[in-house]
C-alpha positions as CSV (number, residue, x, y, z in Angstrom):
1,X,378.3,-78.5,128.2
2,X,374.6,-77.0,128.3
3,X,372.1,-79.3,128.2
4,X,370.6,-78.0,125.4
5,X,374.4,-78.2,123.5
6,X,374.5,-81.7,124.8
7,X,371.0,-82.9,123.0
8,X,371.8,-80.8,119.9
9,X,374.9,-83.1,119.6
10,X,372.8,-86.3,119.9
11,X,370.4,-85.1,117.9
12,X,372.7,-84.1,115.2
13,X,374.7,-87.4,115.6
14,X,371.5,-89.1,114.9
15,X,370.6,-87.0,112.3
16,X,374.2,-87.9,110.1
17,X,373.6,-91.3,111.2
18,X,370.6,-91.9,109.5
19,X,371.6,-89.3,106.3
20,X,372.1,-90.3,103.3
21,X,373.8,-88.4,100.1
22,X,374.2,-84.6,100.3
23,X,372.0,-82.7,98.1
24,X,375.3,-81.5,96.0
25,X,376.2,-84.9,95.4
26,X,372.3,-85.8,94.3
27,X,372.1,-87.4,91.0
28,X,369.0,-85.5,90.3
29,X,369.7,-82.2,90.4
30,X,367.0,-79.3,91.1
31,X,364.0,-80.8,92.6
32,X,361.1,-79.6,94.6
33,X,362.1,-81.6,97.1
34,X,365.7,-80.4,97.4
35,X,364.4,-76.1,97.3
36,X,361.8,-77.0,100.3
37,X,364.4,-78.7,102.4
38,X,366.9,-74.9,101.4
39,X,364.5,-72.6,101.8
40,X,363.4,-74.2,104.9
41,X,367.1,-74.2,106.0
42,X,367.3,-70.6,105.4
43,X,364.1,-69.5,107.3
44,X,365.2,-71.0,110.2
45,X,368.7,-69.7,109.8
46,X,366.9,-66.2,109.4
47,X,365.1,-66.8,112.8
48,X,368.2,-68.2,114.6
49,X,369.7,-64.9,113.7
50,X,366.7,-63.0,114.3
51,X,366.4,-64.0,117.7
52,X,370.1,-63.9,118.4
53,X,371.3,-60.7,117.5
54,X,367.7,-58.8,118.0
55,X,366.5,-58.8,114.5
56,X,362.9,-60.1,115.0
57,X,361.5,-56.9,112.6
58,X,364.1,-57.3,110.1
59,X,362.8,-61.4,109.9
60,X,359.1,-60.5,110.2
61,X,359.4,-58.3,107.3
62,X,361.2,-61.4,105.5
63,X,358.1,-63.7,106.5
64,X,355.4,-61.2,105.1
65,X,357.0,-60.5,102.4
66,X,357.5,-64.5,101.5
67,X,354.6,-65.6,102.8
68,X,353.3,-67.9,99.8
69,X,356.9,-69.0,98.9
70,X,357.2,-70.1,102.9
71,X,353.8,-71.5,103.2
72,X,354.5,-73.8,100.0
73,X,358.2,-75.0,101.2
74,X,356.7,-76.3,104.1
75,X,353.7,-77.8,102.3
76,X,356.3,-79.6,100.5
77,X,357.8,-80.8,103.4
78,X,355.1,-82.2,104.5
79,X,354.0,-84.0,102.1
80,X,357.7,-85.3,101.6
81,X,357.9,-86.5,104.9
82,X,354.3,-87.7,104.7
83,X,355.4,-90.0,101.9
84,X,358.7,-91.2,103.3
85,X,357.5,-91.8,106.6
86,X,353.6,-92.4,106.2
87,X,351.8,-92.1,109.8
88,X,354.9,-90.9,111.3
89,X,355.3,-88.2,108.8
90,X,354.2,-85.1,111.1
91,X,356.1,-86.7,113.6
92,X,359.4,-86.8,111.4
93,X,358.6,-83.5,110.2
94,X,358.3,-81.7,113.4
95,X,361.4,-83.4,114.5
96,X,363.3,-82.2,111.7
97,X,362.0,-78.9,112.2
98,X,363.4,-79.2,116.0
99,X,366.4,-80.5,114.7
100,X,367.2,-78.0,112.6
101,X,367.0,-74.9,115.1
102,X,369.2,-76.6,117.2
103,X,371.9,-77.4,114.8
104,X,371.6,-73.8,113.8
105,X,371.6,-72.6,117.2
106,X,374.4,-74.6,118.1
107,X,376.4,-73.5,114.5
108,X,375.7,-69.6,116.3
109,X,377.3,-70.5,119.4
110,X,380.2,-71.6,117.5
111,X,380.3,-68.5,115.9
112,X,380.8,-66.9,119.3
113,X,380.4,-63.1,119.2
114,X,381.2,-63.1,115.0
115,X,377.6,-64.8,115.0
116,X,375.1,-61.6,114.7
117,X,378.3,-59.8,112.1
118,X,378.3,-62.8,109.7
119,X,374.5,-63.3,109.6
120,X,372.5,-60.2,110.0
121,X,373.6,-58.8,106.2
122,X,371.9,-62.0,105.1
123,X,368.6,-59.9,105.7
124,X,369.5,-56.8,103.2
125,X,370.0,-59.5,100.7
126,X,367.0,-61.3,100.9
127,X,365.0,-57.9,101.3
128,X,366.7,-57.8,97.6
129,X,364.9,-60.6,96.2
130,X,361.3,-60.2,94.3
131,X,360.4,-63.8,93.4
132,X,359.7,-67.2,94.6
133,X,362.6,-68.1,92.2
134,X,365.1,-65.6,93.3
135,X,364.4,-67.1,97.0
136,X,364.8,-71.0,95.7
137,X,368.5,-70.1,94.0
138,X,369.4,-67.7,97.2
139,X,368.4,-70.3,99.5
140,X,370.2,-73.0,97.6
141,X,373.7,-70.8,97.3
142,X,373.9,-70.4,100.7
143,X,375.6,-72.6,103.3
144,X,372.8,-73.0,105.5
145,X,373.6,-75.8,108.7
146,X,371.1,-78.8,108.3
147,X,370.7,-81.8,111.0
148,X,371.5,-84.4,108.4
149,X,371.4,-84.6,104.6
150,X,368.7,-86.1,103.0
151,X,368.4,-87.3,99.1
152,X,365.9,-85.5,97.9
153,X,365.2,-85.8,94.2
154,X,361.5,-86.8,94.8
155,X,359.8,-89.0,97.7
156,X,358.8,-92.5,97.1
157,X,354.9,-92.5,96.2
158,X,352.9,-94.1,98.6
159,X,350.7,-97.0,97.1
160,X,347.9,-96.4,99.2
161,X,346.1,-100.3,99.6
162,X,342.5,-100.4,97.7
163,X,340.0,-102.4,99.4
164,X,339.6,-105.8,97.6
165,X,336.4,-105.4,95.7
166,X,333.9,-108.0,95.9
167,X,332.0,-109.6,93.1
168,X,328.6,-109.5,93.4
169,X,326.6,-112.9,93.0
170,X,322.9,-114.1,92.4
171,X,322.1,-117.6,93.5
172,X,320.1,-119.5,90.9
173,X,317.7,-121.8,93.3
């Protein structure tokens, strides 16, 4: 086993270990949460592919032409993470991130040589979409690999600490 098959494994196992509820059993439904973590999923997908079956145009035009949709799933993301995890969050988030190109990655291997016929058509039907909501539902549909599920209805809000305020006195001499 390669070794970057072998840390994809552990990673993943750590990943499921630490999920919680899949997003299609989430009591909350549709939440912004929930569409960064799938269109998130499918970019990375898209790039997985890209670089696998030589596709890097037919991804860049996907990224220009999503750009603000892209940009705002990941802004999401970030602040989702930054609310869950606090100081950590960049830290959690970039591990995520790593996590899921290496599930992916590992999903293609699986695939074996069906890999590049399964997942290139993906990029005629996205070049079909026009709107940020047409991505959201195609992103959701699909069966994109993730490291590990996450509940995502909304993250906790962080109660950020005010300084205790102080009460000012005058001395009567």
């Amino acid at each position: 086993m390669s070794l970057s098959r072998l840390l994809a494994a552990g990673i993943f196992a750590a990943g499921v270990a630490h999920g919680s509820v899949s997003f299609a059993a989430s009591p909350c439904g549709h939440s912004p949460a929930h569409e960064a973590f799938d269109v998130q999923g499918l970019k990375s997908e898209l790039m997985v592919t890209a670089l696998k079956c030589s596709a890097q145009d037919r991804y860049n035009d996907f990224v220009a032409k999503f750009r603000p949709e892209l940009l705002a799933a990941e802004s999401k993301l970030n602040g989702y993470f930054r609310s869950v995890y606090g100081r950590k969050g960049q830290q959690e988030f970039d591990n995520y991130i790593t996590q899921l190109g290496l599930v992916q990655e590992d999903a293609g291997l699986q695939s074996g040589t069906l890999f590049c016929q399964q997942r290139v058509s993906m990029f005629d039907e996205v070049k079909a979409l026009e709107s940020a909501e047409d991505l959201a539902n195609y992103a959701e549909g699909k069966d994109v690999s993730q490291p590990s599920t996450f509940e995502a209805c909304a993250a906790p809000s962080t109660a950020h600490p005010t300084a205790p305020t102080r009460r000012r006195t005058t001395r009567k001499a």
